[in-house]
C-alpha positions in Angstrom: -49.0 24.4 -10.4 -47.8 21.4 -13.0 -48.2 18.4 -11.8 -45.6 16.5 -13.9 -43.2 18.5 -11.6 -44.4 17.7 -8.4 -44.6 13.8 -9.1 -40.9 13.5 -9.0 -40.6 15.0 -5.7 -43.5 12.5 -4.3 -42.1 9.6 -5.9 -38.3 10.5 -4.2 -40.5 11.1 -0.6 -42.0 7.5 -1.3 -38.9 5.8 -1.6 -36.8 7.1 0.8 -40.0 6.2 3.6 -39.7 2.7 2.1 -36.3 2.7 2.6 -36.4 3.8 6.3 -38.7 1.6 6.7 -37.0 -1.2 5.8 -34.1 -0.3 8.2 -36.4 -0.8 11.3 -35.5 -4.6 11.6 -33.5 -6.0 14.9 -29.5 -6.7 14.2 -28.1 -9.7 16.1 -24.5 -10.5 14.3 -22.2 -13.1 15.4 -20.0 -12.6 18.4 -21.7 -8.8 18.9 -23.5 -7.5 21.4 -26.0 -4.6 22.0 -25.6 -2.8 25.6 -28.2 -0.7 27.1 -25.9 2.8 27.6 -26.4 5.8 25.8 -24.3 8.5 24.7 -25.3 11.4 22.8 -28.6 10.3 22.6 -27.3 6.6 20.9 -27.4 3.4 21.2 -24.2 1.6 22.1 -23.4 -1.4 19.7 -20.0 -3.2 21.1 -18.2 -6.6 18.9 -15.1 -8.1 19.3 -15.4 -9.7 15.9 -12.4 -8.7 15.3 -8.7 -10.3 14.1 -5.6 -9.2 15.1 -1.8 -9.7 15.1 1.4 -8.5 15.0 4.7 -8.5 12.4 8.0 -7.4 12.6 9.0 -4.4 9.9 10.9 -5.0 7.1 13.7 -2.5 6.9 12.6 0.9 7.2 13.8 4.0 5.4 15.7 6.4 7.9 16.8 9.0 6.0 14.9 12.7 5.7 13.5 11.7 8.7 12.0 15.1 11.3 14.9 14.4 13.9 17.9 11.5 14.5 18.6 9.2 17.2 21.7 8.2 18.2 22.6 5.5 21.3 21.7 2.5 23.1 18.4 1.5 24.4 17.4 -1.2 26.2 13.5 -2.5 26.4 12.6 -4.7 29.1 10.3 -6.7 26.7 11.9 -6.6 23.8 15.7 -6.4 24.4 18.7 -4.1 23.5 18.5 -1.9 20.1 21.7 -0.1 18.8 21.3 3.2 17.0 24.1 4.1 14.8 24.0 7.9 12.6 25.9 8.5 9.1 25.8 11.4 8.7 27.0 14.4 5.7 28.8 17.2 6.7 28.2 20.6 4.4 29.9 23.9 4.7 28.1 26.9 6.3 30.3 29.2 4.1 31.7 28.1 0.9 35.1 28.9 -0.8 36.3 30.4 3.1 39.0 32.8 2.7 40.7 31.7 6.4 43.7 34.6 5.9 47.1 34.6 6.5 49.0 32.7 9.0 46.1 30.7 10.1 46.3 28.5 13.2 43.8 26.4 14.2 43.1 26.6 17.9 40.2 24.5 18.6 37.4 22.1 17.0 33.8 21.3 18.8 31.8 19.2 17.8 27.8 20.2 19.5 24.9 18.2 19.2 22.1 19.7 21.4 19.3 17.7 22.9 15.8 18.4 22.5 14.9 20.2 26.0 12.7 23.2 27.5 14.1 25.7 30.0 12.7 28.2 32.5 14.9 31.1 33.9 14.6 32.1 37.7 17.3 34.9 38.9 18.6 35.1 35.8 19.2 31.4 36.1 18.0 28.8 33.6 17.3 25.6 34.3 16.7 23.2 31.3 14.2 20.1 31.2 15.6 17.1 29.1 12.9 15.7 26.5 13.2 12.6 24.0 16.5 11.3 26.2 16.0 7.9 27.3 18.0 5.6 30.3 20.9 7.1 31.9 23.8 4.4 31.4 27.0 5.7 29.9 28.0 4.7 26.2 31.1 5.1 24.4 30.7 7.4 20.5 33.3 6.7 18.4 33.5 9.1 15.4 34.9 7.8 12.1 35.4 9.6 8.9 32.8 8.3 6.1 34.4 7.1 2.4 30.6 5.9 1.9 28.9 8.7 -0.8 26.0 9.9 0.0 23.7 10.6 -2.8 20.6 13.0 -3.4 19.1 11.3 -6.3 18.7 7.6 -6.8 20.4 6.3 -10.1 17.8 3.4 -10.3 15.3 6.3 -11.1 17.3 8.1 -13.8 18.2 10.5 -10.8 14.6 11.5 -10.9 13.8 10.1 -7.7 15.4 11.2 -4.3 18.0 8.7 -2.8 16.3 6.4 0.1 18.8 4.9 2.4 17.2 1.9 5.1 17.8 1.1 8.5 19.6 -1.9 7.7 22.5 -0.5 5.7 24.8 -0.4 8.7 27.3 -3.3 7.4 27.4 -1.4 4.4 28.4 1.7 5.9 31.0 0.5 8.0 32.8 -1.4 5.1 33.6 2.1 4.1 35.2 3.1 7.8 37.6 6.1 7.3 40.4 7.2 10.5 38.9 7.9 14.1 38.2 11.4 13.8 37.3 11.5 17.4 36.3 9.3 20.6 33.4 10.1 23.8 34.2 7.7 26.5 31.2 6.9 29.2 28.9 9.7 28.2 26.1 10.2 29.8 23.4 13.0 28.5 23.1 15.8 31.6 20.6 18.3 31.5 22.7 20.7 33.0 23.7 24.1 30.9 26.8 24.1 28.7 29.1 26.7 29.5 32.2 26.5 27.5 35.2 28.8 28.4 37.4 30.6 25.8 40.6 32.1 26.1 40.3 36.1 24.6 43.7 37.1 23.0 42.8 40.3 22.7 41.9 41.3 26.5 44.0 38.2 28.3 40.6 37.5 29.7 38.3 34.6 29.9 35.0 34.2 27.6 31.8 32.5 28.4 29.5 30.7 26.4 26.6 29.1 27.3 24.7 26.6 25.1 21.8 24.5 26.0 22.1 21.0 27.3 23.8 18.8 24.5 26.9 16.1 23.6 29.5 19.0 23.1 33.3 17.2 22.7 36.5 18.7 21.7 38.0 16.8 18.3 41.4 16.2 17.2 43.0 19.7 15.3 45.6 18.1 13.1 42.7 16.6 11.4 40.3 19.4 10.7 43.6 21.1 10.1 45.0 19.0 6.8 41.3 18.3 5.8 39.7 21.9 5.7 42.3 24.4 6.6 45.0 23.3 4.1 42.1 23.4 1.3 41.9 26.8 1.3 41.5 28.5 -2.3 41.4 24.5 -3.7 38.9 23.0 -5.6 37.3 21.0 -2.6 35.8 23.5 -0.9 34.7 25.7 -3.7 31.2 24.9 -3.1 29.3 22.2 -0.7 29.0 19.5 -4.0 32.7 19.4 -4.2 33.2 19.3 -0.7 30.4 16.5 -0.1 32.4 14.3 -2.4 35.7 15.1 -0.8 34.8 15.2 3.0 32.2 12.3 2.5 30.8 12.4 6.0 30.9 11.1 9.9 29.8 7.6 11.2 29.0 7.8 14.8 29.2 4.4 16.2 27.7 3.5 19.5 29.1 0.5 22.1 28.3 0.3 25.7 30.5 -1.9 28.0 27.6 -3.3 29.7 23.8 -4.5 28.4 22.3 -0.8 29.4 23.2 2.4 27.4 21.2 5.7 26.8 19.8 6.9 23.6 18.7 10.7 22.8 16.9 12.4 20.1 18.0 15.5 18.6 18.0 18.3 15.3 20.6 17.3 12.9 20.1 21.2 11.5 20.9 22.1 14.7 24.4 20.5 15.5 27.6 21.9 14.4 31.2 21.4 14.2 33.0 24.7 15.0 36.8 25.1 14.0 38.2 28.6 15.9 41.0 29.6 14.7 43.6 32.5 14.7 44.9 35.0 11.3 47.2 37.9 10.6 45.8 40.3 8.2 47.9 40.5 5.1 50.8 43.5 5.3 49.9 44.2 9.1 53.0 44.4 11.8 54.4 41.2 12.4 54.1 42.2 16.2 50.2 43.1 15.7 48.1 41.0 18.0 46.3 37.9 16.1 42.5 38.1 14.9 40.3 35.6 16.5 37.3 33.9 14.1 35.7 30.5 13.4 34.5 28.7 10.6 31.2 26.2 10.9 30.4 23.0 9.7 27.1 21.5 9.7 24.9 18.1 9.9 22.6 19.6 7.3 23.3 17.3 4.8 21.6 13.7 4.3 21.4 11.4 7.6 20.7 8.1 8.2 20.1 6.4 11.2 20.9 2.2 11.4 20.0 -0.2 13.9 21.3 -3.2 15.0 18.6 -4.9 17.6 18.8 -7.7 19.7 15.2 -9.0 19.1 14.0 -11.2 23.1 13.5 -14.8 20.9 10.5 -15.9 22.0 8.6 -12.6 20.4 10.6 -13.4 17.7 9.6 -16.2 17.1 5.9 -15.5 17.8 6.1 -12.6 15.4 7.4 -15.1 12.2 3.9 -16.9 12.5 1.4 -14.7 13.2 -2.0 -15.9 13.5 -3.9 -13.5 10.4 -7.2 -16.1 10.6 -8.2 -15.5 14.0 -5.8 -13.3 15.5 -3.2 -13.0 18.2 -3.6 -13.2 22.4 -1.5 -10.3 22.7 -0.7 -7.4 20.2 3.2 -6.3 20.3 4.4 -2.7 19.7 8.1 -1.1 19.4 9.2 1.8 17.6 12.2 2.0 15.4 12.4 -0.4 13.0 9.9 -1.9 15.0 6.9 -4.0 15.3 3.5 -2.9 14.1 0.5 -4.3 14.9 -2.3 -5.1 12.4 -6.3 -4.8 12.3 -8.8 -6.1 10.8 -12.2 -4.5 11.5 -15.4 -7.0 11.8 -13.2 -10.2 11.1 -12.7 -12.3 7.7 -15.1 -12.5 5.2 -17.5 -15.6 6.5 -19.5 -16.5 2.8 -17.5 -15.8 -0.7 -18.8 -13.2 -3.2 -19.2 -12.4 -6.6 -17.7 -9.2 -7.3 -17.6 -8.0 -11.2 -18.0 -11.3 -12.1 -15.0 -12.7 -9.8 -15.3 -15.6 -7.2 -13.6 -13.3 -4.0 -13.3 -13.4 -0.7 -10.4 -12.5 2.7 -9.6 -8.6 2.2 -10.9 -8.5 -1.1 -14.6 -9.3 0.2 -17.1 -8.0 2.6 -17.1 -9.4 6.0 -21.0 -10.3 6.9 -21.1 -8.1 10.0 -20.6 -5.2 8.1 -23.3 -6.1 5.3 -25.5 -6.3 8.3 -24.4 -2.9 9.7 -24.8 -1.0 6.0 -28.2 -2.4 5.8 -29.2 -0.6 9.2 -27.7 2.5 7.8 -26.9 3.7 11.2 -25.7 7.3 12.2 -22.2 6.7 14.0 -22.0 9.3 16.3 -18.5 8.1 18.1 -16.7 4.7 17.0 -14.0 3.7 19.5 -11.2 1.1 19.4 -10.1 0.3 23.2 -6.6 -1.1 23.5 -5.8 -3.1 27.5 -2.3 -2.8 28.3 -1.0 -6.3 29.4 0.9 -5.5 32.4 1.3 -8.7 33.4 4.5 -8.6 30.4 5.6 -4.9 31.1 7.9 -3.1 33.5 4.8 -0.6 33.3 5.3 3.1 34.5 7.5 5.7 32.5 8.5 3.1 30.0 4.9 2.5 28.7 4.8 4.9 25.8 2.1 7.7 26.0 0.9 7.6 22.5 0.0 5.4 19.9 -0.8 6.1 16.2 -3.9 4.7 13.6 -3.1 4.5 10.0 -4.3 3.1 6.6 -2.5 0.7 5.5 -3.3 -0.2 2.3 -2.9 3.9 1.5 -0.2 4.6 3.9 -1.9 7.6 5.5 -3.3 8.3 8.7 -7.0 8.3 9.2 -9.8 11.4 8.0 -10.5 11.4 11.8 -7.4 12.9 12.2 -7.8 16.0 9.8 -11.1 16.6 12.5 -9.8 16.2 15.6 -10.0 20.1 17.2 -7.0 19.7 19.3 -3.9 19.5 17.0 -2.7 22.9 17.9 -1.6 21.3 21.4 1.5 20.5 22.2 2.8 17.2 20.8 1.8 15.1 24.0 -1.6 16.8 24.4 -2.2 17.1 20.8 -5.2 14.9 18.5 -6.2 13.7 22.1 -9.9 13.4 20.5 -8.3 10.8 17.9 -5.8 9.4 19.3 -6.1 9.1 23.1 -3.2 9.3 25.6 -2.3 6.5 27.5 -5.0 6.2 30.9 -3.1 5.2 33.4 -4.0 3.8 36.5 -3.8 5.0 40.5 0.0 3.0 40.5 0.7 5.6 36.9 1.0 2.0 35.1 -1.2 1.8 31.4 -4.7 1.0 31.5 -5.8 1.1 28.2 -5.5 3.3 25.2 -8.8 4.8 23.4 -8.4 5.5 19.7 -11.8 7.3 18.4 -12.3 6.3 14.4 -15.6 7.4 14.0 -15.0 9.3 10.3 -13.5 6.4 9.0 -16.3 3.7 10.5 -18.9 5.9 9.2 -17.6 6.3 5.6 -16.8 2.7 5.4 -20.2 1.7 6.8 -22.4 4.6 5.6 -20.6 5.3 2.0 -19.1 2.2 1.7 -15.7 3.2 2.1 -13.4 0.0 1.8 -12.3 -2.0 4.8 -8.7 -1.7 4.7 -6.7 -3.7 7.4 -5.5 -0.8 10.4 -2.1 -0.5 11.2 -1.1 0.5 14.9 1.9 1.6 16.3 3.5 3.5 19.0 4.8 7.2 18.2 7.3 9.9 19.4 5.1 12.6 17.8 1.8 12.9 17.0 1.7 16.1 14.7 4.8 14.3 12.3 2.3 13.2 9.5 5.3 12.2 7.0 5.7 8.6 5.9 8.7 6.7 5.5 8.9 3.4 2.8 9.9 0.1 4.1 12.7 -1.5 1.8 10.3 -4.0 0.6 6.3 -4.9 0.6 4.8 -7.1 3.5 1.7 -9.0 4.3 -0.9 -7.6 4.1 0.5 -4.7 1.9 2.5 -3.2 4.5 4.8 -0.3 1.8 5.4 2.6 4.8 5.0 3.8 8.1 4.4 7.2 10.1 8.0 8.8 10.2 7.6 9.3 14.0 6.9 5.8 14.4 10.6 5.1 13.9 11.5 7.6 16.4 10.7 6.6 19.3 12.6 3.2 20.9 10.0 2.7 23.6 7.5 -0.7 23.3 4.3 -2.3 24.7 2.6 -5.5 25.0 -1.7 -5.4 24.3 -4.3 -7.7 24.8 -5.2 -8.9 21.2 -8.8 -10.2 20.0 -7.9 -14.0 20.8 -7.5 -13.5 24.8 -9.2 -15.3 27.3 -9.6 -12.0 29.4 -12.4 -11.3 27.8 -12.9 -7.8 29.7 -9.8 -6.6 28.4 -10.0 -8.0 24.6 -9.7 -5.6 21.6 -13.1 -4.5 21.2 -14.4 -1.6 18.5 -17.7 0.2 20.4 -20.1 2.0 18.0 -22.5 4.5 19.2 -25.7 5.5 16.7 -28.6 6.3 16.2 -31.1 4.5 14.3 -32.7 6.7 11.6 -36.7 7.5 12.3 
């Protein structure tokens, strides 16, 4: 056996009982505590040495978004938001040969709602989903003059076209005619059936479509703008057309404070145009063929909002306390309000890094030093979010999930790519990660449990850095796109989770600065200390 091999191996042995050894001193850090439960075996290490606070979002980007809202919503906390849609309409058949004699019988316009349905006796019954209040609003439909683009011109067209949540002005300088109006509508989950007059047996036709805003538009419209084009240049193909027919603004009012606001699949909704044609040559008594020609929502839309912010969180959320944190964390989709994290605090003593005098984000706080000297296994890390009900209606207004992400990245958390149950369905999905709301015996939020144990351990155990934590609510858990906000904000905000700005709903949480100090943000840690 050669030694000279073998003394490496020893020497490696050596150190790394050294090392362990060295690990085997007591941890006391500031405002931390250790408590005598176990789980799996661990040790439970709890601190509330952390800061906290919220912003409101710059202007968010809200086009190529997974779905599109469109309606009125108003939050108990936060006050009335107005959601507004542009949207492009493309051609389902290009260059349409209509035939001869053409008359145009009927235009529907059908946006379905998001919904499930059971059938019992051969009848269905459908379940609403994403459809929020129950208030009537008023749609007015406007033909769009505003061009849509697919490539921004800023980027030498090499970039795609991003269009921002704050562009409604804009848009509505560019107002075409009413196309069409929807007076006190109210969403109804009740089936669609829509009866059609049959020519050709004098007999009545049913259709029936699921729940959705289905209204009949004017025909002299659709008439001059599609029929009348027939065999021109404009409807040769859908990039002539797109410039021609530039697209729809739906505009939402409500004649009192309340409204209703509903989700939905732009790929899904449709404008139909049925018409009536001769066939060239045929008897001029022949009966008239029946057909129909589609348009589509396809095309690029972009949903704006016009909120009506309560003023005191607004003025709370101009002057955020990012030292010490906030009493009370605030949370609303849309072009909402995000709350920010900063795990283990500010950095208490500066540091030389490369030669640099550093400290705030750029440093290390000292409670983390002290927890990668103990070189702990984290077997589960936990952040524990108390609903403040004392400043929430509470019940089926709290929203059921919230969403972790990197900030300084802009992408959700490695826990996430672990968590065993995102095959679920979106409510019961990435439970492990991202916990659903607990709610209590009167169904009002108790807390929320978000489990971040990948990302403690890399940044304590492979010294990961210790980017500030972005929270917000979400309409979807299993949407991992991002959308860009229109500009940069403290500290580094660039984009958020794309179903962040889906869903309208809000909450209040108790921050790291509250005087309850059994429902203060708190980050638990359990490990185990190496042998």
């Amino acid at each position: 056996m050669n030694i000279k091999n073998l003394l490496p191996k020893f020497t490696a042995i050596l150190l790394s009982i050294i090392a362990l050894s060295s690990c085997e001193e007591d941890l006391s850090p500031i405002n931390s505590e250790i408590i005598g439960e176990q789980n799996f075996n661990s040790d439970l290490y709890v601190t509330d040495n952390l800061v906290a606070f919220s912003r409101k979002l710059f202007p968010v980007q809200t086009n190529n978004l997974p779905s599109y809202q469109l309606g009125i919503y108003n939050n108990e906390i936060y006050g009335r938001s107005t959601v507004n849609l542009l949207s492009q309409v493309t051609m389902e058949l290009p260059n349409p040969e209509f035939g001869d004699s053409t008359e145009l019988e009927k235009v529907y316009l059908y946006i379905p709602f998001f919904s499930t349905s059971t059938v019992s006796d051969e009848v269905t019954t459908y379940e609403l989903d994403s459809v929020y209040g129950d208030a009537p609003i008023n749609i007015t439909l406007y033909e769009s003059n505003y061009f849509l683009r697919d490539f921004d011109p800023n980027s030498n067209f090499e970039e795609p076209q991003k269009y921002y949540s704050n562009q409604g002005p804009l848009f509505e300088n560019f107002l075409g005619p009413v196309i069409g109006t929807v007076e006190e509508f109210t969403p109804s989950a009740d089936e669609i059936i829509a009866v059609e007059d049959d020519p050709a047996t004098e007999e009545d036709e049913e259709e029936r479509l699921p729940p959705g805003l289905r209204v009949e538009l004017p025909i002299e419209f659709f008439k001059e703008k599609i029929l009348d084009k027939e065999g021109e240049p404009e409807l040769l193909n859908n990039n002539n057309f797109k410039n021609y027919f530039r697209g729809i603004y739906f505009k939402v009012t409500s004649s009192s404070n309340e409204g209703n606001l509903f989700l939905f699949n732009a790929a899904a909704a449709r404008i139909t145009l049925e018409y009536t044609f001769k066939t060239m040559g045929a008897d001029p008594d022949a009966e008239r063929n029946d057909a129909s020609f589609e348009l589509s929502l396809k095309g690029i839309n972009v949903n704006t909002f016009d909120n009506e912010l309560n003023p005191d969180i607004a003025s709370q959320l101009l002057t955020p306390d990012v030292e010490n944190g906030e009493e009370n964390l605030y949370l609303r989709g849309g072009d909402g309000i995000i709350s920010v994290i900063d795990l283990f605090g500010d950095v208490d003593n500066k540091k030389i890094l490369n030669g640099v005098l550093v400290d705030g984000q750029n440093g290390v706080p000292d409670e983390l030093d002290s927890l990668r000297v103990e070189n702990w296994l984290i077997n589960e890390a936990n952040l524990i979010f108390y609903v403040d009900q004392s400043k929430i209606p509470g019940g089926a207004t709290e929203p059921e999930r919230l969403v972790i992400f990197n900030i300084t990245e802009g992408t959700l958390l490695a826990d996430y790519d672990f968590d065993p149950t995102v095959g679920e369905a979106p409510v019961n999905a990435v439970v492990d990660h991202l916990g659903r709301l607990e709610r209590g015996s009167d169904e009002n939020g108790d807390f929320y449990k978000i489990r971040i144990t990948t990302h403690l351990s890399n940044v304590i155990r492979r010294d990961s850095l210790n980017v500030p934590l972005g929270i917000m609510v979400t309409q979807n858990v299993l949407v991992t796109d991002f959308q860009d906000l229109e500009n940069t904000q403290s500290p580094g905000i660039d984009k958020v989770p794309a179903a962040t700005i889906l869903s309208p709903q809000g909450t209040v949480l108790f921050g790291n600065n509250t005087a309850n100090s059994e429902k203060r943000l708190k980050l638990q840690i359990y490990y185990t200390k190496p042998n």
